[in-house]
Structures are given as C-alpha cells and as structure tokens.
C-alpha positions in Angstrom: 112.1 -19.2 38.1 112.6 -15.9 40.5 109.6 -15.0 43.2 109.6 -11.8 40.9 108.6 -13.9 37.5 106.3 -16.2 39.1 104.2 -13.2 40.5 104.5 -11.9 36.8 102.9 -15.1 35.5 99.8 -15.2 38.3 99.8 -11.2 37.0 99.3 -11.7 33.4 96.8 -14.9 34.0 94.7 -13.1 36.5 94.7 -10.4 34.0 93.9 -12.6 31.2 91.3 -14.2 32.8 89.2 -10.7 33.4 89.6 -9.8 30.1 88.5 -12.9 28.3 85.2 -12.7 30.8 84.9 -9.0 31.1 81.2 -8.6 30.1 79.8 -11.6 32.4 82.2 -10.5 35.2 80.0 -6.8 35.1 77.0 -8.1 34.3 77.5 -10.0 37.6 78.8 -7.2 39.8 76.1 -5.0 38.5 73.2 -7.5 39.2 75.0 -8.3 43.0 75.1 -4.5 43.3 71.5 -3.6 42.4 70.1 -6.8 45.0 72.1 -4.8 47.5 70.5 -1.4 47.0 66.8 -3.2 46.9 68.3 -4.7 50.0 69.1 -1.3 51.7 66.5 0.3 50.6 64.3 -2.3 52.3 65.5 -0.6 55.7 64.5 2.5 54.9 61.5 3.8 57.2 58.4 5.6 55.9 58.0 8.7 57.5 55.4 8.6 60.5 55.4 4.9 61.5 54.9 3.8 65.0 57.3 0.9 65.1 55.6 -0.5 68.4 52.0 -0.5 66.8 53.6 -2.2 63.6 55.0 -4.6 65.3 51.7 -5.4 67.6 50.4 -5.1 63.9 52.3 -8.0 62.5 52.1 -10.2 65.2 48.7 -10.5 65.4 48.1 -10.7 60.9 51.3 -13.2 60.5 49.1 -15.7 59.2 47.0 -13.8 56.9 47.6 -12.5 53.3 50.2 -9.7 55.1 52.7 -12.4 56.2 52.8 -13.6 52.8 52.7 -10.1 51.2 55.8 -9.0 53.7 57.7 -12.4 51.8 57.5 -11.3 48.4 58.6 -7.4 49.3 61.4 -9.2 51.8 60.5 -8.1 54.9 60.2 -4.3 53.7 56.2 -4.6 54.8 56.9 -5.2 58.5 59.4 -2.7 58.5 57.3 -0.3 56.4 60.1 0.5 54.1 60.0 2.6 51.2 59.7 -0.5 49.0 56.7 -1.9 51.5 54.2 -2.3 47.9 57.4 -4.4 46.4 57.4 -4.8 42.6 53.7 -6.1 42.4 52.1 -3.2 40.9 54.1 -3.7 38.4 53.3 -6.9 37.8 49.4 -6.1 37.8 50.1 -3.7 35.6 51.6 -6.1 33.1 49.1 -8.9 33.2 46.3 -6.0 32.4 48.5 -4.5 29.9 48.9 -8.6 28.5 45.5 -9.2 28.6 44.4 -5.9 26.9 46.8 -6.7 24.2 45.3 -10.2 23.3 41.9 -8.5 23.4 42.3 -5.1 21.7 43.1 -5.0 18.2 45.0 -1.7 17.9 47.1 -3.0 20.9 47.8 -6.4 19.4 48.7 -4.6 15.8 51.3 -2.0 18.3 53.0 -5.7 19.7 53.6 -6.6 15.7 55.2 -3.5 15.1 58.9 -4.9 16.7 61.0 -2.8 19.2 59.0 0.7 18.8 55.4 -1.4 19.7 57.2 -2.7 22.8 59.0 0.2 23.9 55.1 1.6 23.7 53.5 -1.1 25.3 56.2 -0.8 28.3 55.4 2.6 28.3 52.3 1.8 28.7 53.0 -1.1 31.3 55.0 1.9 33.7 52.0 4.0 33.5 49.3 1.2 34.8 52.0 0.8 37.2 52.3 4.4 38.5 47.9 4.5 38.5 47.9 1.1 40.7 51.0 1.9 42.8 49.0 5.0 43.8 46.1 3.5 44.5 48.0 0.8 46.8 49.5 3.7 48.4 46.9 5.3 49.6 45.1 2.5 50.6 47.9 1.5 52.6 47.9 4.7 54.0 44.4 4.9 54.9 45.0 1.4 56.6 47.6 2.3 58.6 46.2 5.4 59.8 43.0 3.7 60.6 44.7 1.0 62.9 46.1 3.5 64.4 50.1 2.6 63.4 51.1 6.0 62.7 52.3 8.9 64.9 50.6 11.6 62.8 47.4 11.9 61.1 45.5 13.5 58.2 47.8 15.1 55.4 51.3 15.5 57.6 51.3 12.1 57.3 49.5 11.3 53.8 51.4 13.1 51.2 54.9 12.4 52.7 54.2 8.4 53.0 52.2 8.2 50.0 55.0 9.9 48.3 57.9 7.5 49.5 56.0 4.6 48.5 55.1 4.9 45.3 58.7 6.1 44.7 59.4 2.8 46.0 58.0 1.0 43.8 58.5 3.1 40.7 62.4 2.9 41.6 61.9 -0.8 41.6 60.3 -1.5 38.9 63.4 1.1 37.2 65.8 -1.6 38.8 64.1 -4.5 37.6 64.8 -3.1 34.0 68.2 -2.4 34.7 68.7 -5.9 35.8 67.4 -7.4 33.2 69.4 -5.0 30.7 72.4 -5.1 32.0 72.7 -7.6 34.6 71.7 -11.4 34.2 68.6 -12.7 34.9 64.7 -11.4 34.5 65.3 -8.1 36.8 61.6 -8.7 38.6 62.1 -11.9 38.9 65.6 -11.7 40.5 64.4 -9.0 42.8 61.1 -11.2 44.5 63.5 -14.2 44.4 66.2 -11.8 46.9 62.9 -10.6 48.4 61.8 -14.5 49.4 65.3 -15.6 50.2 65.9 -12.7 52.6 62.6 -13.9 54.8 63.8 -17.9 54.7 66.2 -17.3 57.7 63.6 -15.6 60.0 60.9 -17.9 59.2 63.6 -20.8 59.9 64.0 -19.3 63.3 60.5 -18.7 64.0 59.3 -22.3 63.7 62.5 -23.7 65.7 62.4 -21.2 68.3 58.7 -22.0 69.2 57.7 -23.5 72.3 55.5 -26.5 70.7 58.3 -27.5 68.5 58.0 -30.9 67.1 61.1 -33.1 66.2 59.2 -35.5 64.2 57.1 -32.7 62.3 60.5 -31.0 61.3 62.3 -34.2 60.1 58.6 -34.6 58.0 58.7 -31.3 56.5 61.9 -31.3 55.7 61.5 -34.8 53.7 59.1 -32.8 52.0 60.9 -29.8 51.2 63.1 -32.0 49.2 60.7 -34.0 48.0 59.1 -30.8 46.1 62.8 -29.5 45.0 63.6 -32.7 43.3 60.0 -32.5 41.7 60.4 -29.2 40.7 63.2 -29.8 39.1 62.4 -32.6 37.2 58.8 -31.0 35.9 61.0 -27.5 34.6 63.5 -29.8 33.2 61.0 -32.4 31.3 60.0 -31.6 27.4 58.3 -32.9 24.7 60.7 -33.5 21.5 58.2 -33.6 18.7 60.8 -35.0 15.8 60.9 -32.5 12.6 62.4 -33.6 9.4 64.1 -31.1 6.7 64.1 -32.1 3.3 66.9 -32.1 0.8 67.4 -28.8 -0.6 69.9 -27.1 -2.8 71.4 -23.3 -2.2 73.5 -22.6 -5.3 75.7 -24.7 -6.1 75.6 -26.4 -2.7 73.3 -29.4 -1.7 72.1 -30.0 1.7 70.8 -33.8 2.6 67.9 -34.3 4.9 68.3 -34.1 8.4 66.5 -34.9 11.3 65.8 -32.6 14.4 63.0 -32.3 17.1 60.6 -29.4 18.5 61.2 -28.8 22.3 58.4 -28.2 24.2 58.3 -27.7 28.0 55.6 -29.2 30.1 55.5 -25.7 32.1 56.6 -23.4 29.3 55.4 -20.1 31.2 57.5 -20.9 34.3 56.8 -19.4 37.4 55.1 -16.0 35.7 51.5 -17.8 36.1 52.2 -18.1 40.3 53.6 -14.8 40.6 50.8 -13.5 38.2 48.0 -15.3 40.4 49.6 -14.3 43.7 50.0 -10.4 42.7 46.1 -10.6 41.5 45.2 -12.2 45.5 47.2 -9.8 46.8 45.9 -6.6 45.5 41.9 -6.7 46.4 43.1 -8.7 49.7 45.5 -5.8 50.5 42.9 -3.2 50.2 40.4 -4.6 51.8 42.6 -5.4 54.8 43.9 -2.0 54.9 41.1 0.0 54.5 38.1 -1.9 55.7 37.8 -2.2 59.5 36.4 -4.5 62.4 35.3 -2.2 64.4 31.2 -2.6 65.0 30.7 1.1 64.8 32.6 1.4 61.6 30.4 1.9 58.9 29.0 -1.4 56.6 31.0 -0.8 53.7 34.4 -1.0 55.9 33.1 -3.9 57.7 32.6 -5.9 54.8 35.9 -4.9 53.3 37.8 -6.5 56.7 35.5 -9.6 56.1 36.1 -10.1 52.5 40.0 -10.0 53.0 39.8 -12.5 56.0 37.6 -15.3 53.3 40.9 -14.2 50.6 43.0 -15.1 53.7 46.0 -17.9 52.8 44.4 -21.2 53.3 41.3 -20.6 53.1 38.6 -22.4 50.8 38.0 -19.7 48.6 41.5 -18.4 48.6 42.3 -21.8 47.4 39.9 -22.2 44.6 40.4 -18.8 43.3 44.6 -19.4 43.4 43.9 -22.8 41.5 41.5 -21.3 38.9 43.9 -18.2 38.5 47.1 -20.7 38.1 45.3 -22.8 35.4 43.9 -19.7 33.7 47.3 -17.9 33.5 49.6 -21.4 32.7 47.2 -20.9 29.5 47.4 -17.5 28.9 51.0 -17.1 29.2 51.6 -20.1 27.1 49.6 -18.8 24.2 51.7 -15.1 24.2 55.1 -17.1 24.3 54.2 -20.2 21.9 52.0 -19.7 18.3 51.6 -22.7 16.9 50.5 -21.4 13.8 53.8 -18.9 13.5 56.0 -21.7 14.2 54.1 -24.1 11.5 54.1 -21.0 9.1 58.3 -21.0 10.1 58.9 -24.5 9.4 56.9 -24.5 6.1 59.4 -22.0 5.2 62.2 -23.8 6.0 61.1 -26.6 4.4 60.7 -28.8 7.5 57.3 -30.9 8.6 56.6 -33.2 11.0 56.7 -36.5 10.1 53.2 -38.2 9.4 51.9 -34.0 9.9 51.0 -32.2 6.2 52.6 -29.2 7.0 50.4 -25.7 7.4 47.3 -26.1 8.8 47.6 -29.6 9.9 50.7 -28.8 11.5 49.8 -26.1 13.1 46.4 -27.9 14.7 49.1 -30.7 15.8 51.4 -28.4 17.8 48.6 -26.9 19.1 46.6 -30.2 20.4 50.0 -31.0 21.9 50.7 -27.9 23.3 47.6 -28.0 25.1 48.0 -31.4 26.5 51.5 -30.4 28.0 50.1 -27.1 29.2 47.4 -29.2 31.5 50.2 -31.1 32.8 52.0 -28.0 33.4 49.2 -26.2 35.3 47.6 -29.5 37.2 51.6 -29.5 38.7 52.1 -25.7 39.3 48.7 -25.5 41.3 49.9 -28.3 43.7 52.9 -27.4 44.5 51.5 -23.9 45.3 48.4 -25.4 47.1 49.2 -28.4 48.8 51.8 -26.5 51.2 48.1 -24.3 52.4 46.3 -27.3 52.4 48.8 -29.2 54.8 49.5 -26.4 57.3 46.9 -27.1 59.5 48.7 -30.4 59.9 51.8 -29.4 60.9 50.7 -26.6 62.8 51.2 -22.7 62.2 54.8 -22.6 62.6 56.0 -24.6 59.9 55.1 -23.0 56.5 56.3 -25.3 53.2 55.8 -22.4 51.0 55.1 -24.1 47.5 55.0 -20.2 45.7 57.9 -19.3 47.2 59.9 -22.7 46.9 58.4 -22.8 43.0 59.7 -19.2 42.7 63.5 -19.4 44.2 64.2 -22.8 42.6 62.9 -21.6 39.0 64.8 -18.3 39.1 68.0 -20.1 39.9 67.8 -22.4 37.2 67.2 -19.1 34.8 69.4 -17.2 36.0 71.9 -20.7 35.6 70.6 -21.2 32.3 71.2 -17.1 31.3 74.8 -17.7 32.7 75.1 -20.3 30.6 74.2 -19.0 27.4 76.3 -15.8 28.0 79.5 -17.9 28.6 78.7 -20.1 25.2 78.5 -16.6 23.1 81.1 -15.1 25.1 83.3 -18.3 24.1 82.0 -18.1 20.3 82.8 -14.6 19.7 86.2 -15.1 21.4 86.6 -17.8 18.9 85.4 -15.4 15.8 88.3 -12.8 16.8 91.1 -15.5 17.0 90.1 -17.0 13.7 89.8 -13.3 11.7 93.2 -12.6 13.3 94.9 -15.6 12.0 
C-alpha cells in the first residue's frame, strides 16, 4: 500500500470517527469552552479595588467563612473579579423558589403544568436571583468600602462595582444553563466543581510551603483524603433494589409472561445539592454580616453585632457546625421528597401492572416505598453531614494549614461521577440511534 493510500485510510477513519460522535464531541468542546470563559472572567478586576488592602484583607480572614466563600467562586473573591458573588445567588434563589413551591398551592399546581410551569418557575428562580444578587452586591460593596479596600468612595465607586457584579453573577447563572443545555453535565454544578478545583493547587502549596510543616501530619491527611474518596464512592454508588414483579398480561394477540425486576433506590438520592444548598444558606447571612458590620468600638451597635454574629457562623465553629448539620439533614429530606413520590411511583406501577412482592399494591405500596425511602434517606444524610463536618471538626488537630475539605471533596468527586455517568448515557443513545439508522437503511 502507497504512503499516499495509507494517509487516505487514517483520513477517512479520523473522519469517520467525528462523524459517528459528532454531538458528544461539541457538547464536550462547548462545556471545556464555557469553564474557560468562567475561568477568564474570574481575572477580571472590579473597578476601584485596592489590590494591596485586599490582599492584607485576605490574609488576615483566610480562615473564616471568606476563605471558604473565595473556594466555591475559584479564587474570583480574593481577586475581586467580576464573578466575586459566584453562582450562589442563584442557588438561594432556587432553594426559596423550591421551598415556596412545596408550600404554595398555585406554585405547586404551575410545577404540574409540564414545560410551560417550569419555564415559569425558572423565570421565577432568575428573578430571586437578580433581587438577592443585588442585595449581595451592595453589601459587598458597603464592606469593602468600609474596610477601607477601595481607592474611591461614595457613588464613583458604588454604581460601577455594584454593576459588574451582579452582571457577574447573572452571566453565570446564563452559563450554567447553557452548560447544562448544551454541554454535559448540571451547568452549576460543573462551574463550583471548576471553581473548587482551581483553588486545590494553591491551597496544596500553602500548607507545604509553611514553616511548621509536619511530615507525619501530611502522610495522615493524606490516608485520610483517600480514605473519604473511597467512601464517597462507595455511599453514591450503594442502592437499595426493592424486587418488583409484573404479571402476565396479554396486548392483542401477543402474551407477555411474568417477569421480575427491582426498584433502585440510592442511599443519597439528592447528591451533593443538600451540601451546596446548606453551604450557600451559611454563606449568605455570614457574608453580610462580615461585610457590612464592623469591629470598630465607635461603630455603631447594630454594625458591631453584625461583625460578631459572622465570627460565631465562622467555619468550625460550634454553631456553624450544628446549623451546617441541621441544614444537611433538613435538605437530604427535602430534596429527596421533590425528586422521589412514592405515591406517583406506586400509582405508576399499579398501572403497569407491577407490585411488590408480599406489598398490595396502592396505598400499601406507596406507605412501603415511602418507610424505605426514609430509612435510606437517614443513612444518606447521617453520611453527607460527616463527611462535610468531620474535616471542621479535625482541623484544629492538624493545625490551620492543612484543610481536608469534606464539602469540597463531596462536591468534585460527585460531579465527576455525573458528569461520567451523563457521558455515558449520551454514548449509549448515541450508539442506539446509530443502530436505528443502519437497520432502516438495510
């Protein structure tokens, strides 16, 4: 075979090969392209920062809520980028536009309605996120002109860097919709997961760059690092097959014979939403209060005891602890109940004629898959809130420069096994519907 052919051949196959995964191979580009811009734009200064106060800034607040808030936004917080407020006011906006939809009728009815009731409730969802991004803004704004990190003051600096920020975050939460559209993978998700694994490498740094640097402590934390992966992965891997039966039936002139299946149930079926959902609601009254109030004794009362309520909301502390374990358990259960109905699924197997053996289907059934629902879900949260808490809890012991972040670590390692599992599942109907086409052409 000639140089000429052979080239030909590698030609036609590479050629082949983009066609066959064309969709995956944009979805893919478009999803790499879209981390980059968040990435970019996470180096783009707000107008009127004094980088050398920011800095003094950060240094001395790296171990309070700000350190963890500049993780989640990737670093944009200490450079006080455009994208500084990150994607959480979305995210607040979505657990009150959740929560007002399990409480208010007319809301509940809208999520029944199909694709027009969510196109309104996410309508809804961006405009709770415009209200709270503004009112992050300008708290931020207040904050930093109140510590004194900016080079103006008063209004030249206000509108222009309140402005920039909430665009910020209102272009972010735009991108997190395009991801999740077009690209592969839940778009918020995928941008706090680029947002965490951005910070890793400076924090690695940090804590082997120090001058108390502890062999022994390293090897420790690192046994435990892996220790919590593997466990992570087994937990988000685990289910619960309850075994479902289908009776024999007959559709025209064809006869179907009984077959045997099972239910699978996760033992954290909300994934990481309830940590994200808990952190965001921390974050927000912390924020404020660190930004706004002051600790300056001739600052008024109310400003005082806005700095002293975000210090006790500080990472690690006792009530920062008990309130991050209460809000996990709460939203494990919250979230569970809007993704799982036991009685719609009992209603669907009726239908189908299927039951669960021993189970009268309907009501029993239904008051089955909801007592083992539950049962899984207290698993689920009991795990979710140690491997979030027990990283805080141990710090002290391996002293402030080594920081097992159990939110983060939860976060990163669940997104990549969505996003794997996404992948997946568009390679298997990209590999079906090839299949359709080659058997209508034959």
């Amino acid at each position: 075979m000639s140089p000429d052919s052979t080239s030909h051949v590698h030609v036609q196959k590479r050629q082949s090969f983009y066609g066959k995964y064309r969709d995956i191979i944009h979805r893919l580009m478009f999803l790499f392209g879209a981390l980059l811009v968040f990435r970019l734009g996470a180096h783009i200064p707000v107008p009127g920062i004094d980088n050398a106060a920011l800095a003094q800034f950060f240094q001395q607040n790296s171990q309070t809520f700000v350190g963890l808030f500049n993780m989640f936004s990737g670093g944009a917080l200490e450079r006080m980028s455009i994208f500084a407020l990150g994607i959480m006011p979305y995210i607040s906006a979505s657990i009150i536009v959740q929560l007002m939809t399990a409480i208010v009728p007319s809301l509940e009815a809208l999520k029944k309605e199909g694709e027009q009731g969510r196109r309104k409730i996410n309508q809804y969802t961006r405009q709770g996120t415009l209200l709270l991004g503004f009112v992050q803004a300008a708290g931020m704004c207040a904050g930093l002109i109140s510590q004194g990190i900016t080079v103006t003051t008063g209004m030249a600096f206000f509108i222009p860097a309140l402005t920039s920020l909430l665009a910020g975050t209102m272009f972010l939460m735009w991108l997190g919709e395009q991801i999740t559209e077009r690209g592969v993978g839940n778009g918020i998700s995928m941008i706090i997961f680029a947002g965490i694994v951005a910070t890793l490498p400076n924090l690695v740094v940090q804590a082997l760059s120090a001058d108390n640097v502890d062999i022994i402590k390293i090897f420790v934390f690192g046994v435990l690092t892996l220790a919590v992966m593997a466990a992570i992965v087994y937990i988000e891997k685990a289910q619960r097959r309850v075994p479902v039966n289908y009776a024999q039936r007959q559709q025209g002139r064809r006869i179907f014979s009984a077959q045997q299946t099972h239910l699978p149930l996760k033992i954290n079926m909300a994934g990481v939403i309830p940590a994200i959902f808990a952190s965001s609601l921390l974050l927000f009254p912390a924020s404020l209060g660190q930004w706004v109030g002051s600790s300056d004794p001739n600052a008024n009362a109310f400003k005082r005891g806005l700095q002293d309520f975000a210090l006790l909301l500080s990472p690690g502390s006792t009530l920062y602890l008990v309130i991050f374990g209460v809000l996990i358990i709460f939203f494990c259960y919250f979230y569970t109940a809007l993704m799982f109905s036991p009685k719609e699924v009992a209603e669907n197997l009726k239908r189908s004629g299927a039951y669960v053996p021993g189970i009268r289907p309907g009501e029993q059934t239904s008051r089955y898959l909801d007592h083992v629902l539950n049962r899984l879900t207290f698993i689920g949260a009991i795990y979710m809130m140690v491997v979030c808490l027990m990283p805080l809890i141990l710090q002290n012991s391996f002293g402030g420069n080594l920081h097992l972040g159990g939110t983060s670590l939860l976060i990163v390692i669940v997104v990549v096994m969505d996003f794997m599992a996404q992948l997946q599942a568009h390679l298997t109907s990209h590999q079906y519907d090839n299949q359709t086409l080659m058997k209508k052409s034959t």
